[in-house]
FIBA-586657 format. One record per atom (N, C-alpha, C): residue number from 1; residue in one letter; x, y, z. Coordinates in Angstrom, 2 decimals, padded with zeros to 5 digits. Layout:
% residues N
 resi resn      xx      yy      zz
  NUM    A       X       Y       Z
...
//
This chain:
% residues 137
 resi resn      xx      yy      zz
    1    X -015.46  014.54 -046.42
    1    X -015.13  014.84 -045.03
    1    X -013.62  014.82 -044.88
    2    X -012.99  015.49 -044.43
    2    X -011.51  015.81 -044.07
    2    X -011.35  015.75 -042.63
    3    X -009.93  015.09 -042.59
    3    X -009.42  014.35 -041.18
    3    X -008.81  015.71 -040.55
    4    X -009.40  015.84 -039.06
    4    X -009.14  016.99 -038.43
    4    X -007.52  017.20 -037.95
    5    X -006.85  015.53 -038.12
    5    X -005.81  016.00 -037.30
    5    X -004.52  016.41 -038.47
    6    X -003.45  016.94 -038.22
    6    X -002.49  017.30 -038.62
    6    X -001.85  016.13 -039.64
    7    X -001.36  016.51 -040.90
    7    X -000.39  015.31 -041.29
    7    X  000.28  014.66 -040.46
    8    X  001.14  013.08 -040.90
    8    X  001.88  012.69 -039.80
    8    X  003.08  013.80 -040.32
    9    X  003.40  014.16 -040.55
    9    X  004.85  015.00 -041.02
    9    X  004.63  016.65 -040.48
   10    X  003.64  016.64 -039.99
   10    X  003.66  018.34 -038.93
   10    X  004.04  018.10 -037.90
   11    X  004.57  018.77 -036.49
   11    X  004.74  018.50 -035.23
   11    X  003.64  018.77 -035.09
   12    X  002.70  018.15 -033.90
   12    X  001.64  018.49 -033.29
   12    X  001.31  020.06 -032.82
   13    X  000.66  020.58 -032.60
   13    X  000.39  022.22 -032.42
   13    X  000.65  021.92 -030.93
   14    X  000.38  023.67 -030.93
   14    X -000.54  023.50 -029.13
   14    X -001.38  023.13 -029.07
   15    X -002.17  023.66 -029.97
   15    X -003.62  022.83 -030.23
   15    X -004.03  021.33 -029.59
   16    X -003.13  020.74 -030.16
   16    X -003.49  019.48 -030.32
   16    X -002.52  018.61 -029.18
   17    X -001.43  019.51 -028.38
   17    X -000.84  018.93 -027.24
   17    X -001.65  019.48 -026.04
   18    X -002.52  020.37 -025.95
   18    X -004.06  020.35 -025.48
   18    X -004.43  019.79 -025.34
   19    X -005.44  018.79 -026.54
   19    X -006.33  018.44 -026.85
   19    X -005.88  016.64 -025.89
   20    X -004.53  016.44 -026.26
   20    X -003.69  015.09 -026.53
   20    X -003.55  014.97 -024.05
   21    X -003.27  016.59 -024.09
   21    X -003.37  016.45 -022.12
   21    X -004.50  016.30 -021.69
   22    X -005.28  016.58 -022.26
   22    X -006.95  016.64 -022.15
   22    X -007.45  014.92 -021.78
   23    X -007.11  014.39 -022.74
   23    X -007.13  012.81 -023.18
   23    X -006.91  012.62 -022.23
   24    X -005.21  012.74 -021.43
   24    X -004.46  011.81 -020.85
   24    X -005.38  011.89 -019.49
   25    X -005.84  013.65 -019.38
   25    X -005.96  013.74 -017.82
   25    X -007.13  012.84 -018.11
   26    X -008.50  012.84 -018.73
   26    X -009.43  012.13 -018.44
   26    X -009.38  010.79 -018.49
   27    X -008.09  010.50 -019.07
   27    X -007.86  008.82 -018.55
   27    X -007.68  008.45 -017.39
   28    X -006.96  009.16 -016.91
   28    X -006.53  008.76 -014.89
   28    X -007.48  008.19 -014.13
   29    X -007.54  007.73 -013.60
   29    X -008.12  006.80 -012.66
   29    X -009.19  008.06 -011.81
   30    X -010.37  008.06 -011.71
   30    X -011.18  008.46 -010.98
   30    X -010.67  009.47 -009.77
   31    X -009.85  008.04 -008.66
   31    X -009.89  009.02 -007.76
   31    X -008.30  010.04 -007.75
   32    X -007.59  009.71 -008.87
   32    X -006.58  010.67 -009.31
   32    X -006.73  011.78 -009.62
   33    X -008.18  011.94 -010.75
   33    X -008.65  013.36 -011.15
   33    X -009.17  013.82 -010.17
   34    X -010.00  013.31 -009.23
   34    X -010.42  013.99 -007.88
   34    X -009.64  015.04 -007.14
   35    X -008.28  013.89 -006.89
   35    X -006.71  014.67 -006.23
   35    X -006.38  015.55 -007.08
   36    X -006.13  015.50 -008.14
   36    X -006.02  017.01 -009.37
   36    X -006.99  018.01 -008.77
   37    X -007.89  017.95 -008.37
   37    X -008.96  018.99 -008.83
   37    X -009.08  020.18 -009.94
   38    X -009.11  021.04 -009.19
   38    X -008.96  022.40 -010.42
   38    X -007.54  022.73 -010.61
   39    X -006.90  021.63 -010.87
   39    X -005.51  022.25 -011.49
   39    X -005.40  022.92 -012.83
   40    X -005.13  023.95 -013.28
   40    X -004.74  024.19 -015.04
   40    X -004.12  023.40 -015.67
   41    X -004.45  023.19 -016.73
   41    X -003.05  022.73 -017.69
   41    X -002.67  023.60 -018.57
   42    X -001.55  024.19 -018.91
   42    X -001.30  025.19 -019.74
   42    X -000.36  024.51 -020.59
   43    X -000.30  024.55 -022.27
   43    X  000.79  024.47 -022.95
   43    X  001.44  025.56 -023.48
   44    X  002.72  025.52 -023.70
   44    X  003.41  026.85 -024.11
   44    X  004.77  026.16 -024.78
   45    X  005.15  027.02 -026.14
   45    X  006.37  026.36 -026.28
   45    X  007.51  025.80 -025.58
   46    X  007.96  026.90 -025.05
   46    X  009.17  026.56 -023.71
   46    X  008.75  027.56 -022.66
   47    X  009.23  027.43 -021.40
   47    X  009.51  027.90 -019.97
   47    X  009.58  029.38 -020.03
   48    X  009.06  030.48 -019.86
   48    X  009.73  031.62 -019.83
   48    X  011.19  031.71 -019.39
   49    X  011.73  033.07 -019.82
   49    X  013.19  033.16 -019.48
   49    X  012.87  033.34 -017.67
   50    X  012.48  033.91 -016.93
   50    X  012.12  034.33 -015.66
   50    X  012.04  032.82 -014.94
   51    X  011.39  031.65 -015.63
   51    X  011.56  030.44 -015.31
   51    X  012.55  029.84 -014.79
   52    X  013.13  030.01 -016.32
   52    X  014.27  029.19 -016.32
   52    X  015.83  029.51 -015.35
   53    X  015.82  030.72 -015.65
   53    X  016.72  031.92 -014.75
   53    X  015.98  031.31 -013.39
   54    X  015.23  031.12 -012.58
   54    X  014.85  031.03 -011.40
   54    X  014.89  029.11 -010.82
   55    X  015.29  028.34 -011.84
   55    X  015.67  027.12 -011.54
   55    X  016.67  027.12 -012.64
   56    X  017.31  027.73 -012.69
   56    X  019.25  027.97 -012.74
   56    X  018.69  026.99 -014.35
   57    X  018.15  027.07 -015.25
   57    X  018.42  025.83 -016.46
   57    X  018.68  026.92 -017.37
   58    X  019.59  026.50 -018.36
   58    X  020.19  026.93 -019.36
   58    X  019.71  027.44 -020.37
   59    X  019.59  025.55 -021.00
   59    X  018.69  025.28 -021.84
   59    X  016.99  025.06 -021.76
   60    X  016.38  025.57 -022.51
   60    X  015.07  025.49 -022.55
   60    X  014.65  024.42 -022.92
   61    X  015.52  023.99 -023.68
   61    X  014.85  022.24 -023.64
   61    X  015.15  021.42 -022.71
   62    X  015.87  021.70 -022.02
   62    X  015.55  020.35 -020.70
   62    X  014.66  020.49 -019.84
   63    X  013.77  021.34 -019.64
   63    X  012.61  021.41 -018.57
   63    X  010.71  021.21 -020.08
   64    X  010.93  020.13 -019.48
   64    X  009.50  019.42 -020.74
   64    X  008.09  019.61 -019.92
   65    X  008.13  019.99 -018.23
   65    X  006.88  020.47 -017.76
   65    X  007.33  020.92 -016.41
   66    X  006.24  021.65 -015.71
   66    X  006.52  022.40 -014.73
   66    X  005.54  022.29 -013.87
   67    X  005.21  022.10 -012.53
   67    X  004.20  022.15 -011.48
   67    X  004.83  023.97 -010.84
   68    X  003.46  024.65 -010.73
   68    X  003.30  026.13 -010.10
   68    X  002.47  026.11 -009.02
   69    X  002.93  026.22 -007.91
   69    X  001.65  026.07 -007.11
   69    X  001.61  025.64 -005.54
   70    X  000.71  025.95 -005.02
   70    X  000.80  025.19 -003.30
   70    X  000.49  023.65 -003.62
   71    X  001.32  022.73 -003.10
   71    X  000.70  021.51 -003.07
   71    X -000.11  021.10 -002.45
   72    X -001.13  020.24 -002.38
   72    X -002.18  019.84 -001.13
   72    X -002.09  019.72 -000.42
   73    X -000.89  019.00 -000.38
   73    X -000.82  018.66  001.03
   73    X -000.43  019.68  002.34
   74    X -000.12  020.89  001.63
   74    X  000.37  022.01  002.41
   74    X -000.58  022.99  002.21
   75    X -001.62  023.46  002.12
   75    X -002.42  023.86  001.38
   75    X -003.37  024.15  002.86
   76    X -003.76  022.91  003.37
   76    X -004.83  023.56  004.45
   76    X -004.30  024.24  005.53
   77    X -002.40  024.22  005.67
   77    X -001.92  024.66  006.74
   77    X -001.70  026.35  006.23
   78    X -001.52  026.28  004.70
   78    X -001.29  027.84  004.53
   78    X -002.65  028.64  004.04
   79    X -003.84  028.04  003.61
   79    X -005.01  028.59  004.06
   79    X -005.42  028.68  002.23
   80    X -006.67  029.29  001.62
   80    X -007.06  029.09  000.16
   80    X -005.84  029.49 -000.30
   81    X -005.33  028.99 -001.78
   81    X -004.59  029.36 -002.78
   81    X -004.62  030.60 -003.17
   82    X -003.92  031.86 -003.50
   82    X -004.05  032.79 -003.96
   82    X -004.32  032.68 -005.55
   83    X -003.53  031.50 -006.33
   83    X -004.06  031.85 -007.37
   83    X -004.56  030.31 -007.89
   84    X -005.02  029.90 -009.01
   84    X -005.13  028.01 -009.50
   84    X -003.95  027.78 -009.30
   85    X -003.13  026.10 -009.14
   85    X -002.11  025.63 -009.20
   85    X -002.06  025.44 -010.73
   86    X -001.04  025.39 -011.24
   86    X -000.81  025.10 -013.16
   86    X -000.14  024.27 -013.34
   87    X -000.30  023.17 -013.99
   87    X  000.72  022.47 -014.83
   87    X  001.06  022.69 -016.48
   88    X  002.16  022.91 -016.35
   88    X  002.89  023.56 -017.58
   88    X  003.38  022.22 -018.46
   89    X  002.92  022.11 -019.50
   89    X  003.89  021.36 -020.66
   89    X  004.31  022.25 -021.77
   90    X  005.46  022.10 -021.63
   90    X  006.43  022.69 -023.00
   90    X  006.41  021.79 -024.45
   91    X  005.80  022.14 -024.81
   91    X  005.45  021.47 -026.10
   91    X  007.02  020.95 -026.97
   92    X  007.50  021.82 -027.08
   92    X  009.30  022.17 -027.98
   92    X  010.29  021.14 -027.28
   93    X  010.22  021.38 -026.20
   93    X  010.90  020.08 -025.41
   93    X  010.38  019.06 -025.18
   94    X  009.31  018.55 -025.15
   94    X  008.55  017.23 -025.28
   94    X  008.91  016.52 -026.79
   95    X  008.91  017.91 -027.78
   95    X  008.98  017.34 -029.16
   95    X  010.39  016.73 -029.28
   96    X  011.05  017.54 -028.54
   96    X  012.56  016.98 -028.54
   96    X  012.99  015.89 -028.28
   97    X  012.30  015.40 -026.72
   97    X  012.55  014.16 -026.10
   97    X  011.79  013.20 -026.73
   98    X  010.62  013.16 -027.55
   98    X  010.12  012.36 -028.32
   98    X  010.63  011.97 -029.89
   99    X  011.68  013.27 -030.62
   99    X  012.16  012.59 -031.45
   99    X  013.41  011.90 -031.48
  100    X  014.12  012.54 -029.81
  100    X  015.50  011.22 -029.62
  100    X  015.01  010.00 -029.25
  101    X  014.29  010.27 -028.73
  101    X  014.07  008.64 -028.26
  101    X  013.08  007.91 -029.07
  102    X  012.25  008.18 -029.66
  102    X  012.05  007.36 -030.72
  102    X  011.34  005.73 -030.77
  103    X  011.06  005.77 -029.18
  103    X  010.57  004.54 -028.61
  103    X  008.80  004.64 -027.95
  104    X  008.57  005.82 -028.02
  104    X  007.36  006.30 -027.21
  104    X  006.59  006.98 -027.93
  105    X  005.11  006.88 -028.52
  105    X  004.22  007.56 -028.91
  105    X  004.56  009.13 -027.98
  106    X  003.89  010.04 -028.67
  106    X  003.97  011.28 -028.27
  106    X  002.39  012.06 -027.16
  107    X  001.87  011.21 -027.56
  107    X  000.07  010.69 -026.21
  107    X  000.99  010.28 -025.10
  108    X  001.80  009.66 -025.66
  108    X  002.52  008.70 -024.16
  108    X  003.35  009.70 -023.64
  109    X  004.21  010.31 -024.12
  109    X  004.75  010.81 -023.47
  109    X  004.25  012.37 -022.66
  110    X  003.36  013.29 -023.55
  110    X  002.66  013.88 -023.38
  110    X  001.66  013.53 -021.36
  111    X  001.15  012.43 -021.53
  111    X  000.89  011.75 -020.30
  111    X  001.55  011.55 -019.46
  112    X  003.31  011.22 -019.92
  112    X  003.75  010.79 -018.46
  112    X  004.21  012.29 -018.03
  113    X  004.42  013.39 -018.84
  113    X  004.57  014.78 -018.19
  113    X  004.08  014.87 -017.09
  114    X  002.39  014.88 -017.79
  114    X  001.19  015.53 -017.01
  114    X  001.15  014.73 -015.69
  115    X  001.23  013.82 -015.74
  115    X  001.02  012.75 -014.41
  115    X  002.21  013.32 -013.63
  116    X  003.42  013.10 -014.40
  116    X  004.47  013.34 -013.44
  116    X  004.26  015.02 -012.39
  117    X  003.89  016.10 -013.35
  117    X  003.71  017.61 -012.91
  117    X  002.31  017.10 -012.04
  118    X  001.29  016.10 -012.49
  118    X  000.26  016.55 -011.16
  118    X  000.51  015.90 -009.83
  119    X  001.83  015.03 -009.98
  119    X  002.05  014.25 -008.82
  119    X  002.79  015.31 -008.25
  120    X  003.51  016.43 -008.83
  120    X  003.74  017.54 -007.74
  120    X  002.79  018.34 -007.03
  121    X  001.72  018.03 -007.32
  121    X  000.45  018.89 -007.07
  121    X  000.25  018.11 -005.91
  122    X -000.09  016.65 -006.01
  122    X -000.05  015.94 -004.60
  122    X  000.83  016.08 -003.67
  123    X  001.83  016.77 -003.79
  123    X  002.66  016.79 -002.58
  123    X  003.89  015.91 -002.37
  124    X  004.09  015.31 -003.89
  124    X  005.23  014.35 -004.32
  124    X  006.50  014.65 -004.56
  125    X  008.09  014.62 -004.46
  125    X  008.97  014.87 -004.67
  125    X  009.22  014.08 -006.15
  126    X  010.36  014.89 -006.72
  126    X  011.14  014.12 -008.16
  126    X  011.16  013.00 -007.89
  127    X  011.78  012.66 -006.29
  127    X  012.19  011.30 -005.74
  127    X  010.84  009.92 -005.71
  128    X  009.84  011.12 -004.45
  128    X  008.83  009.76 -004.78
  128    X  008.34  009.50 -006.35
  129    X  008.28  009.87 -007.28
  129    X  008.08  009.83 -008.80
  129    X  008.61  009.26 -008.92
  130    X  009.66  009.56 -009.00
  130    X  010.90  008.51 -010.05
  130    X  010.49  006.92 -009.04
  131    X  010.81  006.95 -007.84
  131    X  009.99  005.46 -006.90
  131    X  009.32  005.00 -007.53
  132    X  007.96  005.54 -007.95
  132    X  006.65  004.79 -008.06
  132    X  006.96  004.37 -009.74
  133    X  007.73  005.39 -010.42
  133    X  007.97  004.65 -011.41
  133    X  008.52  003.96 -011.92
  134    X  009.75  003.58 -010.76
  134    X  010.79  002.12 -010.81
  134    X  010.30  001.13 -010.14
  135    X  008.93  001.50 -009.41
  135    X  008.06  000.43 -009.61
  135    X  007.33 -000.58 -010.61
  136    X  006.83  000.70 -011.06
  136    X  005.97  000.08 -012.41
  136    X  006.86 -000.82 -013.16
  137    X  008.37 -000.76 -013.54
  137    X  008.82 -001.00 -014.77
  137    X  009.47 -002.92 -014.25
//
């Protein structure tokens, strides 16, 4: 029998930074995935250029995930969604920020993306995020 996952010496695929958001989302707390609902998760190496050009970033590696979408909380005032809301992880820039820092499993960090992009889905600013997470620490 042969071990499905990648050597430790490959970067993880998309595949498997899929597989690894998949995990994280079904870890969340019950009534968190609820508040998600049908959000996407999409992985993709980096940001399209149209992206990035449209929130002025340079570099493609500094944007590691992306929320697309009406937030909920605005949502019943502007009426059904035209299309799913998406959360984007950039795989290439995650890999990046996980091999400078060097302190954080790559599940972990992979997770705090996703959490962070679906707390834009709730209707959260960078600001309340970064709050709740200078809470935690």
């Amino acid at each position: 029998m042969t071990d499905a996952r990648p050597p430790s010496f490959l970067a993880p695929s998309l595949d498997d930074f899929a597989r690894l958001a998949q995990e994280a989302f079904d870890a969340l707390p019950g009534p968190f995935r609820q508040a998600a609902g049908e959000v996407v998760i999409r992985i993709d190496d980096f940001a399209d250029e149209a992206t990035l050009a449209e929130m002025e970033i340079e570099d493609p590696f500094e944007l590691t995930g992306l929320y697309h979408g009406v937030d909920i909380g605005r949502r019943d005032s502007l009426g059904p969604a035209a299309e799913p809301s998406r959360v984007f992880l950039y795989r290439r820039p995650i890999l990046d920020e996980w091999c400078e820092r060097g302190d954080v499993g790559i599940a972990e960090l992979i997770a705090h993306v996703l959490i962070h992009e679906i707390g834009h889905h709730l209707g959260l600013t960078d600001d309340d995020i970064h709050a709740i997470e200078d809470d935690e620490d």
